[in-house]
Structure formats: structure tokens, C-alpha cells
N, C-alpha and C positions, 0 to 999 in steps of 0.2 A: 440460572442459579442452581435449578434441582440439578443438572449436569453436572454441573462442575461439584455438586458432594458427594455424585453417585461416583465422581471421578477420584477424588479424594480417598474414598472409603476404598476403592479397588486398592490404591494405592494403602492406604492403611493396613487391609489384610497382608500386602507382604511384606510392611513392614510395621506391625502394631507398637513399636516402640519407637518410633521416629518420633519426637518432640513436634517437630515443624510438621508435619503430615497433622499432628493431633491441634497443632494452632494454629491453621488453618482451618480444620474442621470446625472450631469451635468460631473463629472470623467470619463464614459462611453461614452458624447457625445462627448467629445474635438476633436478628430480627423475626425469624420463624420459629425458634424452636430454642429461648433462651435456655433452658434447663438443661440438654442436651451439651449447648455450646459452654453451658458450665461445666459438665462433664469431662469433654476435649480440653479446656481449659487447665483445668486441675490436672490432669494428665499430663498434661503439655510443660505441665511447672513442677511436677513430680519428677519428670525427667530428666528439665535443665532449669535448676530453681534459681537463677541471676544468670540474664542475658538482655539484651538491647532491642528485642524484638515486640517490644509492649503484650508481655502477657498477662502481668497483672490491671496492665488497663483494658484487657481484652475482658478477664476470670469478672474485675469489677462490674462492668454494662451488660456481662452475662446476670449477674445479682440485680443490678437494678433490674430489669425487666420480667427480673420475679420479684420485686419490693421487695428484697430482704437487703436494705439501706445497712445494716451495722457490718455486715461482709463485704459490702461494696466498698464504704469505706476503710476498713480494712485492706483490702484489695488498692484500692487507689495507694494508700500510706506508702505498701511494699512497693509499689510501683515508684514513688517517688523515692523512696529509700535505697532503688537499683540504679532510679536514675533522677536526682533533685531537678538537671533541668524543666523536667513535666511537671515541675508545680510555677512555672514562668510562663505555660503554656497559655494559649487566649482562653482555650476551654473553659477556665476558672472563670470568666466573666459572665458566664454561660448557665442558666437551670437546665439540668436540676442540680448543675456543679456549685453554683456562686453557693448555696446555702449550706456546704457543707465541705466546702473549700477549707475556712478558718480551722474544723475538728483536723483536716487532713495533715495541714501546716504544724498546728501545734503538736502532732504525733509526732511526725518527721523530726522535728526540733527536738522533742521528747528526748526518740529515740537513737538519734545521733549522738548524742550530749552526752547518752546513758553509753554511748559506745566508746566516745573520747573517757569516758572517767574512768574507762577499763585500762586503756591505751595508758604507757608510759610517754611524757613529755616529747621524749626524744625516738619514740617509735617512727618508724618508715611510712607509718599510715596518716599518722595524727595530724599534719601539715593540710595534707590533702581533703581529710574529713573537716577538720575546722574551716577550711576554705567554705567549703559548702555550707554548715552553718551559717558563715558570718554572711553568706549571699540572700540566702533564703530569707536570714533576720532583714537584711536590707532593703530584699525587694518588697518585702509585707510591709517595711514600716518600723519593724521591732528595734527596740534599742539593742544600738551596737556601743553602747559609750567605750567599752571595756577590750576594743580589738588590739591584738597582738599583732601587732601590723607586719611587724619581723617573721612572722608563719607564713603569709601571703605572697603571694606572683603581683609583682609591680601593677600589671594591668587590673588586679583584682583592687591592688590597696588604689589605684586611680578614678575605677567605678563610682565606689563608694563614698570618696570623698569628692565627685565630681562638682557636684550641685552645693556642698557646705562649704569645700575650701579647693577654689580654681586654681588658686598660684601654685599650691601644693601637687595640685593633681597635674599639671602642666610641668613642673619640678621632676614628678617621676617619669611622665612622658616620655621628654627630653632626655633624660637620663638613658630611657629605656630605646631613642632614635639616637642617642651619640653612637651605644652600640650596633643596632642594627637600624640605617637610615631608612627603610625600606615597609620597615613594621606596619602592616598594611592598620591593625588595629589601635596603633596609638596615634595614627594619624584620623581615625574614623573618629576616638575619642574627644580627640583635639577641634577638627572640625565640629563637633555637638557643640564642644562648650564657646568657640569663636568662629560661626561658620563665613560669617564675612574672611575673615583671615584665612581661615585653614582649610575648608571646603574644596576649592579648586584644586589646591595640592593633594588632598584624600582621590579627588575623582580620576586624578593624573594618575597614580599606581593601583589605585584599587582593580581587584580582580573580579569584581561583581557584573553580571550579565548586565544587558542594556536596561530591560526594564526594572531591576532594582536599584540602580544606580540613577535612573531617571527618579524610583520611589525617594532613594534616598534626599536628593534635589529637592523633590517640595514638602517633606515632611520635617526636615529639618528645623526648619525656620518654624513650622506648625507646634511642634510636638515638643514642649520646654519643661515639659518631667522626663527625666531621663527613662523612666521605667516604662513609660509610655512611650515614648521614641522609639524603644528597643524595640517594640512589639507593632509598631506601625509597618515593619514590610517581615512579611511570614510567606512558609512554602509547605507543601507537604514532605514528609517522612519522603527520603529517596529510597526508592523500586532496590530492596533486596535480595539478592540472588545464591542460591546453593548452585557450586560447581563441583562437576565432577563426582555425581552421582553414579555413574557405570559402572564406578571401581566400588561404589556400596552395596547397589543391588542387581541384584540378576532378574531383572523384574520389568516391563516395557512401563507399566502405568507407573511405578516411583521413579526411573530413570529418568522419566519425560517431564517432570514438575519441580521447576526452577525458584518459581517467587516464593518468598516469605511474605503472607498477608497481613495486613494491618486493617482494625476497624478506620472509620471513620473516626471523622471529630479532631483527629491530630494535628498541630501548625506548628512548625517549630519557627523561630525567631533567626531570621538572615542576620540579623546583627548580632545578635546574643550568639551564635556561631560564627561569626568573623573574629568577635573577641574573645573567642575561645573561655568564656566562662567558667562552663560545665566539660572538661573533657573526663570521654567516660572513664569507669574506675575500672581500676585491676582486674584480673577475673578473679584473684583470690583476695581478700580481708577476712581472715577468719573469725576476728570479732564481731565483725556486720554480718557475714554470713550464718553465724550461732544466732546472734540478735535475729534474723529475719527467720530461722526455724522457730525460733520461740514463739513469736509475732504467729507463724502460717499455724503451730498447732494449740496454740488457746485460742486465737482471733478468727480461727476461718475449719480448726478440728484438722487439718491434712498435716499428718506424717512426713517423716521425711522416708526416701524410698528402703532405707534400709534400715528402718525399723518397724514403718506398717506396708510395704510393699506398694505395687502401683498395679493401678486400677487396671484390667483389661474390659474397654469397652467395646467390645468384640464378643464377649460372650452372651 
């Protein structure tokens, strides 16, 4: 482990402003030297403040392991606010998460809500943000009585109503297999709610490796909350890669450093990714992205970089 941050840090000095060189340092320090890897952290998010790379679930477990629990949570919120699928995650079943899961949720919801009341009706963004609401209310439980069902992706309004109203959800299905016969995900649907019926036909097109597809087989019949089905077969975060470094640095130790690292504790859900739930957002929403400056500088004191500058942890 000391290698690979004495490797890093080479690679740091020739490029102290690389985001991923800095979130990675800070992935390497969590467990020895949380204060530090808070530091890489905050740098790392000062540089590219919304990306897919879990840095506020990085900046968070750098917090808890100095107990300062109000930044952590804070920290987890943005994290769900970049990306709501991480609040589906199993970790939430988990301490020291379960106990402070519910403050995480109800921000998110908060702060979403507070983003659509800015958004015009018929904004480019609003469909896509309400989506995520109405999921997040779903998966917790919260009352949906009130859903715009017409804002919604077939497969989303299908989810939802899977467990309260079959025929309906079966109704959009079909609708959604008259046009494309092949839908791997409304067939995955279809077999939850009748896997005598539909089951065989899911496992005949589905694209899933052997052993999830063997998972999916005996968990099916087991698992009759849907929310729990979804989460009975998980993978980790896939191995991501920076190409084509050569052409950034003139440098041997940053040329030569491909992965983007991830802490532990991550699973994402193979089904809740088949059904394509959560696809990630834009890179730009400039209401979410104001909203999560506000959030990083009451909630956590960091500027954005061009107003208080960014840290050089090199000096």
C-alpha cells in the first residue's frame, strides 16, 4: 500500500492538479491516514465537483473516520444528489450507514424538490429530475399517491406500480414489447411479477453472465418484495480506466497510471442496471449544480475553485 502512494504522489507532483491522481490518493489513504485522504478528497472535488467516480462517498468515510458524522452526512447527500442510484445501494443496510440513511434520504428528497420548484414545468431537465424523486420515494416507502405518470419512462411507471397494480404494469410492458420484442428489461419485469409464465422467455434473450442468470433462477421465486429482488444479485463498481495519457503528460509515473480507484463497500444492483433506472445525468443541470455549490459551501465550508481557489497539497 505505502508503494503504490509513494507512486501516486510522484505522479501527483507532475501533475498537482489532476482530479483522479488526487482521488486516488485520498482512496489509498482512508484507512491509515483519514485526515489526509480528506484532504485528496476535497481537492479532488474542487477540481471536478459532479462526476461518476464516487468522490463524495470517498470525501464521506474520509469524515467518518475522524467522527465528524454532520460532514459525512453531508458528503454522502452530494453523493446521492450526483448520483440517486447510491441511495439503492446494499450499504444502507449496513452501520454505521443504516442509522443515518433516513437524514441522507430525506436531504436528497429535500433537495431535489427544491431544484424541480425552480425548474419550469416544461424544462429539458424536469422529467428526468422528477423521475429520480418519484424512485427514491418508492424505494423508501414514501408516498407516491400524487405521480405524474405522463413525466415517466414506461419501465419506470411499470416498477412502481408492479406490486399494487399487475395488470397495469403488464399493460405497459406489452405496450413497451409490441415496439421492441426483444426489451431485455420488460421481460426481466414481467418474469418478477409471473415467473412460472415469463421466466423461461427472460432467460432465452437476457444478456446476463451464467452466474447471474443462474442468481436470477433461485432468487426469483425467494425474493416477493420487489425492492428486495432488485438487490439479491449485486457486482462491484466496473475497473475504470483513463486512456491516453501520453498526449497529457510528459511525465513516466502519470503516463503510466490507468485505474480510477474506488473505496470499498460499493455493490451496485445487476437488475436495477438491466432496468436501466438510474441512467446517469447530464454533465451539465445548472440548477443541481448551483444547488450542490450551496450544499458543499454552508454544509462542508469548500468553495467553489473560482472563488476560493484550490488547495495545493504539495506545499
Amino acid at each position: 500500500m505505502q508503494r503504490a502512494i509513494e507512486y501516486y504522489q510522484m505522479a501527483l507532483q507532475a501533475s498537482p492538479n489532476d482530479s483522479w491522481f488526487n482521488l486516488n490518493l485520498a482512496v489509498l489513504n482512508l484507512r491509515s491516514q483519514a485526515q489526509l485522504a480528506e484532504k485528496y478528497a476535497i481537492k479532488a472535488i474542487q477540481l471536478n465537483p459532479r462526476n461518476q467516480n464516487s468522490a463524495y462517498w470517498t470525501l464521506g468515510l474520509a469524515y467518518l473516520g475522524q467522527a465528524k458524522e454532520s460532514e459525512a452526512i453531508t458528503s454522502f447527500t452530494l453523493e446521492a444528489i450526483t448520483n440517486p442510484l447510491f441511495l439503492t445501494m446494499t450499504l444502507w443496510q449496513e452501520e454505521p450507514f443504516r442509522q443515518i440513511n433516513k437524514i441522507v434520504v430525506d436531504r436528497f428528497l429535500s433537495y431535489y424538490e427544491k431544484i424541480l420548484d425552480t425548474l419550469a414545468p416544461g424544462d429539458r431537465f424536469y422529467n428526468l429530475l422528477y423521475e429520480k424523486v418519484i424512485l427514491i420515494r418508492w424505494w423508501y416507502g414514501r408516498s407516491i399517491d400524487a405521480v405524474e405518470g405522463d413525466r415517466l419512462r414506461p419501465i419506470v411507471q411499470a416498477v412502481i406500480h408492479a406490486e399494487t397494480h399487475p395488470t397495469k404494469t403488464f399493460e405497459l410492458l406489452d405496450q413497451q414489447l409490441s415496439k421492441t420484442p426483444e426489451d431485455e428489461a420488460s421481460h426481466l419485469l414481467k418474469a418478477w411479477i409471473n415467473p412460472k409464465q415469463y421466466l423461461a422467455k427472460f432467460l432465452e434473450i437476457s444478456t446476463l453472465n451464467d452466474a447471474d442468470r443462474r442468481a436470477v433462477q433461485e432468487h426469483i421465486t425467494t425474493y416477493r418484495s420487489l425492492r428486495t429482488w432488485l438487490n439479491s444479485v449485486t457486482r462491484s463498481p466496473a475497473k475504470r480506466e483513463r486512456n491516453a495519457l501520453v498526449l497529457a503528460y510528459r511525465n513516466a509515473d502519470a503516463n503510466s497510471i490507468g485505474a480510477i480507484l474506488r473505496p470499498e463497500g460499493l455493490e451496485l444492483s445487476v437488475l436495477v442496471e438491466l432496468l436501466d433506472l438510474f441512467p446517469p445525468l447530464p454533465r451539465e443541470i445548472p440548477e443541481l449544480d448551483q444547488q450542490m455549490e450551496v450544499i458543499r459551501t454552508e454544509g462542508l465550508n469548500l468553495t467553489h475553485p473560482t472563488k476560493g481557489g484550490v488547495p495545493n497539497l504539495l506545499r
